[in-house]
N, C-alpha and C positions, 0 to 999 in steps of 0.2 A: 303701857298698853295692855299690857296681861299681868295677872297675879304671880307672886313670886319675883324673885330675881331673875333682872333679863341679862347679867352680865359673868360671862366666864368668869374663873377666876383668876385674877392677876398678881405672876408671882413677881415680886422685884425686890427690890433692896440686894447691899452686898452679897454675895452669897444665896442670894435670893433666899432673905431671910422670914420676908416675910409676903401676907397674902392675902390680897382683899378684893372685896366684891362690893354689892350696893345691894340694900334690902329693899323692899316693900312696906317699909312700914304708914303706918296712918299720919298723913298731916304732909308728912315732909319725908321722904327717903333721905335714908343716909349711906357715906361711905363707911365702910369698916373695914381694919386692918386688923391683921392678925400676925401672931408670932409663929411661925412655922419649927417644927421639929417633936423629937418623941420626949423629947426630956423637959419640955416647956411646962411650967406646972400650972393646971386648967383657971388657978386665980390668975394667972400675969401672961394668959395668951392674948387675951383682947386689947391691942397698942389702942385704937382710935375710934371715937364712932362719931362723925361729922355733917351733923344736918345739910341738906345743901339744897336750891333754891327755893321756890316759892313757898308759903301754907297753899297746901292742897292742889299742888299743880307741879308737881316734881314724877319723873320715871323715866329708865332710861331703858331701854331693849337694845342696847351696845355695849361693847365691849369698852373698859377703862384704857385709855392710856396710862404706860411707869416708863420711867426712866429716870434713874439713879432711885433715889427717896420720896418720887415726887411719880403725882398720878393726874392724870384731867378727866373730868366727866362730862357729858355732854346730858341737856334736857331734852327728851323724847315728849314730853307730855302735851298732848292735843294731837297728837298726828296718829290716827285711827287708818285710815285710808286715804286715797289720792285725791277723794273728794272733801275731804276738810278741807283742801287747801286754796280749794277755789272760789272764784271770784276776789281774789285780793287777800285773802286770809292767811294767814300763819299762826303759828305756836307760840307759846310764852318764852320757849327757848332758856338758853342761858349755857354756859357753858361754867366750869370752876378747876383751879389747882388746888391741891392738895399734897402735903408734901409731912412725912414725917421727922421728928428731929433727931436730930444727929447723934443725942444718946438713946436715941428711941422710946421716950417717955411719952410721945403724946404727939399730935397732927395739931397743923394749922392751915387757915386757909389764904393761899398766897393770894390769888385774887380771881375775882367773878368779870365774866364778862357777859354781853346780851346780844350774842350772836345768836341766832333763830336758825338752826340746822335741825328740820325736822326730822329725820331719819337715819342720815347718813353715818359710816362707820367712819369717825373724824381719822386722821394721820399726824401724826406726829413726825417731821425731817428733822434729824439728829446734826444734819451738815450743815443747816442752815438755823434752825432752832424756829421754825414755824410750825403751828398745827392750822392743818386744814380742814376747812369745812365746807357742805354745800348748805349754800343756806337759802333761804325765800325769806322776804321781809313783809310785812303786812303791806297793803296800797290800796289810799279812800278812793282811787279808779277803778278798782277793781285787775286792775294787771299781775297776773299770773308771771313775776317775774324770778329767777335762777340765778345766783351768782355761787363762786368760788373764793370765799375768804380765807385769806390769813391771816393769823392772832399767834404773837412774838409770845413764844413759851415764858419767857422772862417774867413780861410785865404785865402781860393779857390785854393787851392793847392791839386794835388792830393794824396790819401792816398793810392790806391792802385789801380790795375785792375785785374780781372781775364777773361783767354781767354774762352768760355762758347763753341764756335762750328764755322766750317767754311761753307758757302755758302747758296744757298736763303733762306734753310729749318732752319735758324737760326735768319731771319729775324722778327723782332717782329710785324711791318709793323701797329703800333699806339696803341698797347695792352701797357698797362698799368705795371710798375714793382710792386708788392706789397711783401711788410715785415709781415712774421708770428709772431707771438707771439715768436717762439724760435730763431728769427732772422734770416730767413733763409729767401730770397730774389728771390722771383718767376716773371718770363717773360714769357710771354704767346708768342709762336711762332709757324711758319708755321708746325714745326716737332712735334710740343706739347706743352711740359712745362719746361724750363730752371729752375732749383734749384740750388742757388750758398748758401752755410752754411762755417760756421767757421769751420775748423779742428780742429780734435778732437784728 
């Protein structure tokens, strides 16, 4: 959405050894990983620099998920404001893992997936091993429709989605999803507050 890096920096690995961000570059943004400390010497600081989705249609204005050696990015790219998304529209989307190797010589990419979360700050549950997302999916009806997926960290496969509400008052428009203690999975949106919990 804006020049520059939209994403803090994320420190992870053992030791939190290392630290990476996503750039702006032209074509395709990438992830980079870096080797963190004073003694690192400036040729063998750079671990990884990992293209990640589209030509010309990658950015992200969130923050990465890490956890253990392993990071997920989410595609921001097409969502300008709350009115891109209407009449049926969505973003290219995409979501991707990244995980560096275990002697830290170099990233791969474990796998992409083509969830459509336009803005949201995804979540990562460690107890369960789901990252969530709010996502909108394209519709030739034009329905301004809202759901709540999850995508199994493992394999990047979706686990499930749930439909949360239809039209702009449903838009979360960069609020953050966050997990309570009883696993109940809250989006801050135009109409209020989206609560999706397990049945009971």
């Amino acid at each position: 959405m804006n020049q520059g890096s939209g994403t803090t920096p994320d420190l992870f690995g053992t030791e939190d050894q290392y630290v990476a961000i996503t750039d702006n570059a032209d074509d395709r943004m990438n992830v980079l990983v870096y080797r963190r400390g004073a003694d690192v010497p400036a040729g063998e600081r750079l671990v990884c620099k990992v293209p990640v989705f589209g030509s010309g249609a990658s950015t992200t204005d969130n923050s990465l998920i890490s956890w253990g050696n392993s990071l997920v990015v989410e595609n921001n790219y097409g969502y300008e404001n709350p009115s891109t998304l209407l009449l049926g529209r969505s973003v290219v989307g995409g979501a991707a893992r990244i995980d560096v190797g275990a002697d830290g010589s170099g990233c791969d990419t474990v796998w992409e997936s083509d969830v459509r979360s336009p803005s949201t700050v995804p979540k990562l549950s460690t107890a369960n091993g789901l990252v969530y997302f709010y996502e909108k999916r394209p519709n030739f009806w034009g329905i301004d429709a809202w759901y709540l997926t999850a995508v199994d960290f493992r394999t990047g496969k979706r686990a499930y989605s749930r439909f949360t509400g239809t039209g702009l008052s449903y838009d979360n428009n960069w609020a953050p999803i966050t997990i309570g203690p009883d696993g109940t999975a809250y989006v801050g949106v135009f109409n209020g507050i989206v609560a999706v919990r397990d049945g009971r």
